[in-house]
PDB file of N, CA, C, O and CB in Angstrom:
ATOM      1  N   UNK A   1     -15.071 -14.712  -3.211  1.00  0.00           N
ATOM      2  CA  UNK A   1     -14.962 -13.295  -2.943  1.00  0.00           C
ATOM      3  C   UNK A   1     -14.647 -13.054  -1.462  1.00  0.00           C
ATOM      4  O   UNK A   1     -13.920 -12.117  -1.134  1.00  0.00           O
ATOM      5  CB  UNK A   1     -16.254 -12.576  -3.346  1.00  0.00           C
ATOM      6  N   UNK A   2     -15.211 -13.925  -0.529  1.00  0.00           N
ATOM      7  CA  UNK A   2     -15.444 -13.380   0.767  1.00  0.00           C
ATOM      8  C   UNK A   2     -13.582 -13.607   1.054  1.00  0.00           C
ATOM      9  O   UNK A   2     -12.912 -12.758   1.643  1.00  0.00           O
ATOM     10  CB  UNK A   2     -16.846 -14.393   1.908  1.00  0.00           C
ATOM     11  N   UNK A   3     -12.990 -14.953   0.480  1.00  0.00           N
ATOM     12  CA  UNK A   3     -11.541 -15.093   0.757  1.00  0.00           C
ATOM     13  C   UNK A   3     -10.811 -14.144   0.542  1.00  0.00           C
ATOM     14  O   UNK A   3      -9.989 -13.612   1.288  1.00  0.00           O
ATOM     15  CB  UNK A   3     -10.978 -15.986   0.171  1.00  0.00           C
ATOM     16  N   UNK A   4     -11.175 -13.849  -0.767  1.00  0.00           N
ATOM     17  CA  UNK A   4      -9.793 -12.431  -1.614  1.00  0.00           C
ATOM     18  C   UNK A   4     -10.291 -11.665  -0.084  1.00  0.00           C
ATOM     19  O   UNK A   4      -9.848 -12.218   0.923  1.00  0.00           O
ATOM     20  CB  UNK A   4     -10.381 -11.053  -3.951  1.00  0.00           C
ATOM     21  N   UNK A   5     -11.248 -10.340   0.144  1.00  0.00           N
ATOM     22  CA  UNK A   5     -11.339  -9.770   0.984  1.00  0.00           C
ATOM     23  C   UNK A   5     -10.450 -10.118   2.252  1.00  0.00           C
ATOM     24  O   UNK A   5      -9.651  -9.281   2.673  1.00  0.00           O
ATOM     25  CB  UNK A   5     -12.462  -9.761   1.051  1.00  0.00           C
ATOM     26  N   UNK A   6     -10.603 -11.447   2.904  1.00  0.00           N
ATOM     27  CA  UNK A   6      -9.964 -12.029   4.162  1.00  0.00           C
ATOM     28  C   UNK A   6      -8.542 -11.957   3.987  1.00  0.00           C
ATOM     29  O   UNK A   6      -7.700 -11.744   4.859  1.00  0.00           O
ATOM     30  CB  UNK A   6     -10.377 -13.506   4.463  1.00  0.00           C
ATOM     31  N   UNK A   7      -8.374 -12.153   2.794  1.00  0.00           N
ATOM     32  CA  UNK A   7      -6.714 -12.003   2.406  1.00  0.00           C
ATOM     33  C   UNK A   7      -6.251 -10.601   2.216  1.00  0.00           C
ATOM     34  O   UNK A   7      -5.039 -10.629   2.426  1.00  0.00           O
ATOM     35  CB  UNK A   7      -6.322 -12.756   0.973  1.00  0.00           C
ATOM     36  N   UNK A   8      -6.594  -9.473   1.942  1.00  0.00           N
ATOM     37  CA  UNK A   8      -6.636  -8.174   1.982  1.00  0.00           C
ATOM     38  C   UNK A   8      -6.817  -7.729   3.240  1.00  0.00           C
ATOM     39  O   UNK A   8      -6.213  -6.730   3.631  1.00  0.00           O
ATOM     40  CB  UNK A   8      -7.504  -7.704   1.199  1.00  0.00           C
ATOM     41  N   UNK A   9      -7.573  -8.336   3.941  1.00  0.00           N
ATOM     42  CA  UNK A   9      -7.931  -7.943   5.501  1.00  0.00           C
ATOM     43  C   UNK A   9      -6.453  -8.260   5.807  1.00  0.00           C
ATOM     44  O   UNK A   9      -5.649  -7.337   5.673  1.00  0.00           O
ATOM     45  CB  UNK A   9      -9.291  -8.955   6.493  1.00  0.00           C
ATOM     46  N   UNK A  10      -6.106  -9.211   6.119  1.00  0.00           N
ATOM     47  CA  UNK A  10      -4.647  -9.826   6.757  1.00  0.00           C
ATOM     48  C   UNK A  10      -3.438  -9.031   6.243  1.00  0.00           C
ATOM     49  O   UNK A  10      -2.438  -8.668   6.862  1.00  0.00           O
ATOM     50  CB  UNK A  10      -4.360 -11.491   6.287  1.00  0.00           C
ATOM     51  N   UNK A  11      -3.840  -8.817   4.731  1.00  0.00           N
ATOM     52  CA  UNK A  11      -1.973  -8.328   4.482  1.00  0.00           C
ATOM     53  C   UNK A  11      -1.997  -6.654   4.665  1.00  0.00           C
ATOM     54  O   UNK A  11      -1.011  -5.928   4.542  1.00  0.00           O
ATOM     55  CB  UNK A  11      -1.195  -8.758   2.414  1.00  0.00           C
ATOM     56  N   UNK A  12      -3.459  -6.190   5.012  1.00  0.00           N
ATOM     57  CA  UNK A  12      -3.398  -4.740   5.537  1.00  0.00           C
ATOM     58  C   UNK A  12      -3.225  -4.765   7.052  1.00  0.00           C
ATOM     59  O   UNK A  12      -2.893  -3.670   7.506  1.00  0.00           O
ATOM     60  CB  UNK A  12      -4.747  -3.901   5.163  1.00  0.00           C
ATOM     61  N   UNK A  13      -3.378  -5.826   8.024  1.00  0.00           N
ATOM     62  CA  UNK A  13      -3.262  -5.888   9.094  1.00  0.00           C
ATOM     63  C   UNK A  13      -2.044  -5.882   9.610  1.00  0.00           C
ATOM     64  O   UNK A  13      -1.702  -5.157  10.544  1.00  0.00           O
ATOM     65  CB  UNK A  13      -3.832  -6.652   9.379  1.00  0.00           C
ATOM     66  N   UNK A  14      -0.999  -7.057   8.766  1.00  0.00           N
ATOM     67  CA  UNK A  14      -0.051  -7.560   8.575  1.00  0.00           C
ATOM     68  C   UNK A  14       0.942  -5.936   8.561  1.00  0.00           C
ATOM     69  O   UNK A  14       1.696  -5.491   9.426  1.00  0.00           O
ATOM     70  CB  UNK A  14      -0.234  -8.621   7.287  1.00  0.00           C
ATOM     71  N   UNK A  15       0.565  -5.383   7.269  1.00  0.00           N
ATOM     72  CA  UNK A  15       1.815  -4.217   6.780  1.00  0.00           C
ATOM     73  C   UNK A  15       1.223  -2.951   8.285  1.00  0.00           C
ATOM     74  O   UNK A  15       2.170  -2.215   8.562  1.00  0.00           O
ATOM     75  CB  UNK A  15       1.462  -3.310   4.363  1.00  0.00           C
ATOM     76  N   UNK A  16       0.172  -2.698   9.020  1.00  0.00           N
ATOM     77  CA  UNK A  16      -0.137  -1.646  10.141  1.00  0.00           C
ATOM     78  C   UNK A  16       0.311  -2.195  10.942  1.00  0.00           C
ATOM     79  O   UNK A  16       0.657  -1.314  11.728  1.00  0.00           O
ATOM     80  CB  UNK A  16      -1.404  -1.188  10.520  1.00  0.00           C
ATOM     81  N   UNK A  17       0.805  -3.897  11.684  1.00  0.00           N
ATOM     82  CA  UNK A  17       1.581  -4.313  12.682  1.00  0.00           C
ATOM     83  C   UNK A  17       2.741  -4.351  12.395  1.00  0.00           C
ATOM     84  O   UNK A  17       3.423  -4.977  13.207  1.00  0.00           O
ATOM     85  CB  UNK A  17       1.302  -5.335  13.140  1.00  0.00           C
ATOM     86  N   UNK A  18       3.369  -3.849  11.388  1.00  0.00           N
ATOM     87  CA  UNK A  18       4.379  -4.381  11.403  1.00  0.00           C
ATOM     88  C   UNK A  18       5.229  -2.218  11.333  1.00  0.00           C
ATOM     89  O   UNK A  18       6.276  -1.725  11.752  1.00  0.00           O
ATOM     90  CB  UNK A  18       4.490  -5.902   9.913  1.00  0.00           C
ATOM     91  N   UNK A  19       4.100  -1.696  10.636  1.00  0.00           N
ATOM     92  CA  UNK A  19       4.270  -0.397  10.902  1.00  0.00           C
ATOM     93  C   UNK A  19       4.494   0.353  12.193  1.00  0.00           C
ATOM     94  O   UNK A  19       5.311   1.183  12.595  1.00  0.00           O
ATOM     95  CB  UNK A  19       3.384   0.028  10.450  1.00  0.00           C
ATOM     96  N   UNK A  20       3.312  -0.348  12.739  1.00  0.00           N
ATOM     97  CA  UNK A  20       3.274   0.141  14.455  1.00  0.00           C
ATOM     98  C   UNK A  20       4.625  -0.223  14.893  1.00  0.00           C
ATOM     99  O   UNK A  20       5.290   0.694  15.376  1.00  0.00           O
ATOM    100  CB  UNK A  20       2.034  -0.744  15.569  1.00  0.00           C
ATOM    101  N   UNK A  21       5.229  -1.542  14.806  1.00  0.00           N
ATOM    102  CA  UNK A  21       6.157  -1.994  15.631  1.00  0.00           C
ATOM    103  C   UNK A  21       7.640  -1.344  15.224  1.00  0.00           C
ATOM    104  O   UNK A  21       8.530  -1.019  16.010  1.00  0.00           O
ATOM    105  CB  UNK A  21       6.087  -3.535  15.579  1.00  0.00           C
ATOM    106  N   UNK A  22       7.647  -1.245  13.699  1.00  0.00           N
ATOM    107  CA  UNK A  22       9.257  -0.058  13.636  1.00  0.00           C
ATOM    108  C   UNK A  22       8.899   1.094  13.321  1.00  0.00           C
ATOM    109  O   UNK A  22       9.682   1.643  12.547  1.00  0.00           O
ATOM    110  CB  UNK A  22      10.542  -0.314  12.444  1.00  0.00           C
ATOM    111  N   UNK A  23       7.977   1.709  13.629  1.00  0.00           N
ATOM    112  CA  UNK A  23       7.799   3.487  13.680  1.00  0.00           C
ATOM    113  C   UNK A  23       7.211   3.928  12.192  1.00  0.00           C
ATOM    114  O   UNK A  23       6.808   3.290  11.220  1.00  0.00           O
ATOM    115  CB  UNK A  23       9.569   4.429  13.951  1.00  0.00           C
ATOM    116  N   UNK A  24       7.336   5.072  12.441  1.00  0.00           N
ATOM    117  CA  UNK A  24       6.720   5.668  10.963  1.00  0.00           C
ATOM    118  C   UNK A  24       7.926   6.497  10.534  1.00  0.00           C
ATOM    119  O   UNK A  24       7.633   7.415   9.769  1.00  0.00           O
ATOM    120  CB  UNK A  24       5.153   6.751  11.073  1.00  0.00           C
ATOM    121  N   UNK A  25       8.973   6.405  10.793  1.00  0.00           N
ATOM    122  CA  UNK A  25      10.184   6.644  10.222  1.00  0.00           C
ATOM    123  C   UNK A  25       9.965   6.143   9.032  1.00  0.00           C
ATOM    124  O   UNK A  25       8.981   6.315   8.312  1.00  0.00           O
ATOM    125  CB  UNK A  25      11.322   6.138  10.864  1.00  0.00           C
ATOM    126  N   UNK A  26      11.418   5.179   8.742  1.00  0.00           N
ATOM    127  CA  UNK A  26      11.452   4.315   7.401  1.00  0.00           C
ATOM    128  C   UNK A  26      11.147   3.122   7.344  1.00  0.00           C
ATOM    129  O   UNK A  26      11.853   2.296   7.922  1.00  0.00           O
ATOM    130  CB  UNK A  26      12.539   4.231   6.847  1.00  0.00           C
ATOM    131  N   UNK A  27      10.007   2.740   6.625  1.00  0.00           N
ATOM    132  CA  UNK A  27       9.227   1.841   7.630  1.00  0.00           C
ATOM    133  C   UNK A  27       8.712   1.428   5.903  1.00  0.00           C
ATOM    134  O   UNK A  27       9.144   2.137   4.994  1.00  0.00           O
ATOM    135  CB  UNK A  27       7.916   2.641   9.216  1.00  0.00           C
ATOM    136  N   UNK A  28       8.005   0.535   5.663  1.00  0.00           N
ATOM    137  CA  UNK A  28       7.566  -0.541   4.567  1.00  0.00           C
ATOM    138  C   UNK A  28       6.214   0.418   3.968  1.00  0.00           C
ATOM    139  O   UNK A  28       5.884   0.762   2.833  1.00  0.00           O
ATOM    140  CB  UNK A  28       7.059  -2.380   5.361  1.00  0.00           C
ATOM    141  N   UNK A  29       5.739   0.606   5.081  1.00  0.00           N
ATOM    142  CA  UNK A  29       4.366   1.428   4.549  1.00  0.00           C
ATOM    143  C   UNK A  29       4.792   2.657   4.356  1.00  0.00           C
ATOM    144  O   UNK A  29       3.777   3.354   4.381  1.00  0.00           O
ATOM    145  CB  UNK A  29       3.068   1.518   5.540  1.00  0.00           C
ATOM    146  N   UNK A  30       5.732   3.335   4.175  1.00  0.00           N
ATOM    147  CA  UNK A  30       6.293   4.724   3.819  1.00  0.00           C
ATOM    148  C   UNK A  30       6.511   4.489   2.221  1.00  0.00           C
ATOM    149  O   UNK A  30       5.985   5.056   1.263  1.00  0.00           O
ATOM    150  CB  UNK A  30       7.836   5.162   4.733  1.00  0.00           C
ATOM    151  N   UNK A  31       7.608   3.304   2.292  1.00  0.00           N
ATOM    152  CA  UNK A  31       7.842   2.720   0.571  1.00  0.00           C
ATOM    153  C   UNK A  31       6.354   2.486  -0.287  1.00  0.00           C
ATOM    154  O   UNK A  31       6.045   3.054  -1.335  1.00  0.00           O
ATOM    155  CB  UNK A  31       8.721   0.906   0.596  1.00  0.00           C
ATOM    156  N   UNK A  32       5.650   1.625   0.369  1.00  0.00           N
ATOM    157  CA  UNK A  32       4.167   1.311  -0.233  1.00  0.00           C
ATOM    158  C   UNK A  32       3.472   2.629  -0.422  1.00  0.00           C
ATOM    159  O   UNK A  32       2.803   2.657  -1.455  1.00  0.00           O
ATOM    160  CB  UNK A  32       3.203   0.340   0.794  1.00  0.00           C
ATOM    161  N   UNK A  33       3.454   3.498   0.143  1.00  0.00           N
ATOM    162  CA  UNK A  33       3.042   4.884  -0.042  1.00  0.00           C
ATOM    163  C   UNK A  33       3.702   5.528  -1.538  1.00  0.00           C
ATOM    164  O   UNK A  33       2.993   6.130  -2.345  1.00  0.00           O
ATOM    165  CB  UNK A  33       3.590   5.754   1.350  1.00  0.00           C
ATOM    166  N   UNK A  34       4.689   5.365  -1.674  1.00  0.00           N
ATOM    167  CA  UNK A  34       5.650   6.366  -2.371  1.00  0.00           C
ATOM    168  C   UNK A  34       5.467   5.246  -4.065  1.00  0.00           C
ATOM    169  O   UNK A  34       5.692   5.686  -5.193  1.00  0.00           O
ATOM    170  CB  UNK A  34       7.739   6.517  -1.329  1.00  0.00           C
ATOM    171  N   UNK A  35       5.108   4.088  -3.806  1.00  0.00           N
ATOM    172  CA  UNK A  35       5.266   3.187  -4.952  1.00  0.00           C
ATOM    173  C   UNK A  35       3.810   3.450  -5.118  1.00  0.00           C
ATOM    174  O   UNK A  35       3.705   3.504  -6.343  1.00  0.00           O
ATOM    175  CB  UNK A  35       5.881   1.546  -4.774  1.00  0.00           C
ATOM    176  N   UNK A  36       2.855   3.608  -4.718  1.00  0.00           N
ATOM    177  CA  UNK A  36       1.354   3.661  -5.210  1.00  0.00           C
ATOM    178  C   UNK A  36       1.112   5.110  -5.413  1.00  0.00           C
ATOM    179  O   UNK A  36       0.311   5.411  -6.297  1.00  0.00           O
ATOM    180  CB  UNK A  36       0.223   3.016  -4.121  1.00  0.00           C
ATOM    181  N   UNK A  37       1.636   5.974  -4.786  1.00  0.00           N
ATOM    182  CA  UNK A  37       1.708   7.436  -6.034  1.00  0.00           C
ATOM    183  C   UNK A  37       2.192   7.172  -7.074  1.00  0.00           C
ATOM    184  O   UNK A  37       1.318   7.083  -7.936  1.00  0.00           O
ATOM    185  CB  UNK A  37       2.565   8.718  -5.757  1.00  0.00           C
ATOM    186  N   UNK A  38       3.049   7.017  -7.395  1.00  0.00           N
ATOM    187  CA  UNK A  38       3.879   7.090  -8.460  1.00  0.00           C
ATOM    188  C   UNK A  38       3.295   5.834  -9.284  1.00  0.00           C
ATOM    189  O   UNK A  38       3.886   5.833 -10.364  1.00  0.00           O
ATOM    190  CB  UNK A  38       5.480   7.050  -8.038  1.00  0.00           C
ATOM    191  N   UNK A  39       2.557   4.971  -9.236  1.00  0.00           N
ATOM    192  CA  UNK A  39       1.694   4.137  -9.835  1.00  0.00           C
ATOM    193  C   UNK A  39       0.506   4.763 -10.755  1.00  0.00           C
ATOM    194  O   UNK A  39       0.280   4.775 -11.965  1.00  0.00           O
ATOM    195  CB  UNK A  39       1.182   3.372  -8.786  1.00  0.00           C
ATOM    196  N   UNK A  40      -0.212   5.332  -9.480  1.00  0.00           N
ATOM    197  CA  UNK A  40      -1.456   5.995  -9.790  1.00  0.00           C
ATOM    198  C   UNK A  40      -0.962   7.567 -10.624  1.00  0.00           C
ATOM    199  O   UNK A  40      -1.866   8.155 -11.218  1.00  0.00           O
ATOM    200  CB  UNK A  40      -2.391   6.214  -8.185  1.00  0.00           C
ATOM    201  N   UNK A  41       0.323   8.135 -10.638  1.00  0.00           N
ATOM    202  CA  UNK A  41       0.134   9.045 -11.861  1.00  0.00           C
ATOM    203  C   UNK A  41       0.830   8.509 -13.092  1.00  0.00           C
ATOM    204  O   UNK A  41       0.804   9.116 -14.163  1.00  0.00           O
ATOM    205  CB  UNK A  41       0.687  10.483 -11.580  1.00  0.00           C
ATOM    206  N   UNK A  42       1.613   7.061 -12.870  1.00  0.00           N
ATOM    207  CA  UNK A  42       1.672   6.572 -14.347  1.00  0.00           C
ATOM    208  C   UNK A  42       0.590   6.084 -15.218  1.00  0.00           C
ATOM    209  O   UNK A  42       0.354   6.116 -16.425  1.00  0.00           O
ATOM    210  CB  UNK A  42       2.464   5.597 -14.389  1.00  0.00           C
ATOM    211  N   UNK A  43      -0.010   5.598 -14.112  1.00  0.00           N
ATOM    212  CA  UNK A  43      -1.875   4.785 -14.506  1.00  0.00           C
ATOM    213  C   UNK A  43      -1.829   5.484 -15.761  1.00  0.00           C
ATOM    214  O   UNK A  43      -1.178   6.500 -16.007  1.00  0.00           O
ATOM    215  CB  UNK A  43      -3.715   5.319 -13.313  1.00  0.00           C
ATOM    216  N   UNK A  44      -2.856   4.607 -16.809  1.00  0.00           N
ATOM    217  CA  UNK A  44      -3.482   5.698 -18.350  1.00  0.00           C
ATOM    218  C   UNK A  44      -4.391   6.027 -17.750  1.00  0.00           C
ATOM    219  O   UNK A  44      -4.928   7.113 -17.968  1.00  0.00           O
ATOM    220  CB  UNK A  44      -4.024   5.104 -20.008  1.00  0.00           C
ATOM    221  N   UNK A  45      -4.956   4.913 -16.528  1.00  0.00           N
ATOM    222  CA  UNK A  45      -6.603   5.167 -16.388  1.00  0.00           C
ATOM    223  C   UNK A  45      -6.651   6.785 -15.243  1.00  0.00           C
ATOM    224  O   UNK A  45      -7.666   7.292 -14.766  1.00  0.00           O
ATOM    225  CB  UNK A  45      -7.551   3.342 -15.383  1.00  0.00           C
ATOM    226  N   UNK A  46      -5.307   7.232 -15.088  1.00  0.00           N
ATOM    227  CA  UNK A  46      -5.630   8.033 -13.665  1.00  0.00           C
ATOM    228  C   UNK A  46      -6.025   9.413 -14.555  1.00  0.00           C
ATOM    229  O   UNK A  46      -6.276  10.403 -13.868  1.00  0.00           O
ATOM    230  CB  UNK A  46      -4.041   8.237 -12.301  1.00  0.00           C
ATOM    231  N   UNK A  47      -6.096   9.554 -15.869  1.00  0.00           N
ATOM    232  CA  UNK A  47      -6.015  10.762 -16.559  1.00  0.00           C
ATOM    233  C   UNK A  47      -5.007  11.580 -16.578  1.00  0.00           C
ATOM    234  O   UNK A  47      -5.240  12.720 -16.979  1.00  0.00           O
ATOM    235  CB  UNK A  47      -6.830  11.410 -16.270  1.00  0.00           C
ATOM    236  N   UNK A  48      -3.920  11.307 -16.247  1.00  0.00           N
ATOM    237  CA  UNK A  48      -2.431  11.635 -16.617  1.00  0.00           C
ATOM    238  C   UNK A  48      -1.679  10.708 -16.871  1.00  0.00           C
ATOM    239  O   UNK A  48      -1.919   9.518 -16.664  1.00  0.00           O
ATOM    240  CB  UNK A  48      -1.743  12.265 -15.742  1.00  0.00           C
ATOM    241  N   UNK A  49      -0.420  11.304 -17.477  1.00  0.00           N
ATOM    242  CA  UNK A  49       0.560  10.413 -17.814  1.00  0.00           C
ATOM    243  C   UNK A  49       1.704  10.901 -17.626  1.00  0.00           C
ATOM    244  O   UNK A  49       1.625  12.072 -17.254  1.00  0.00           O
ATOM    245  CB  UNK A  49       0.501   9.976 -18.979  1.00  0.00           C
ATOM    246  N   UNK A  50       3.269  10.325 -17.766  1.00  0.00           N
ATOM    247  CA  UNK A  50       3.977  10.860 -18.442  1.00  0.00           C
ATOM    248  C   UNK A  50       4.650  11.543 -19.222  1.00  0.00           C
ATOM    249  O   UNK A  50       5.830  11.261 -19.429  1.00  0.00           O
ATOM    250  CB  UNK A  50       3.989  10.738 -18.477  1.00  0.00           C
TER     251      UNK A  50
END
């Protein structure tokens, strides 16, 4: 458990350095934003759907 976490630590560290360094323009974490909405209202579990 403590690894998964350490590995989540890093690839959230990873995608905010790499944010910081090309702006908040069009930037990776803008896409990751826009793909995890649109996740979470396809979800069954989010109580909507399609």
């Amino acid at each position: 458990m403590k690894q998964f976490i350490v590995l989540m630590s890093m690839v959230a560290l990873g995608i905010f350095i790499y944010a910081y360094i090309a702006g908040g323009g069009d930037s990776i974490l803008t896409a990751l934003k826009a793909i995890w909405r649109q996740e979470a209202v396809a979800s069954p579990y989010s109580g909507g759907g399609l």
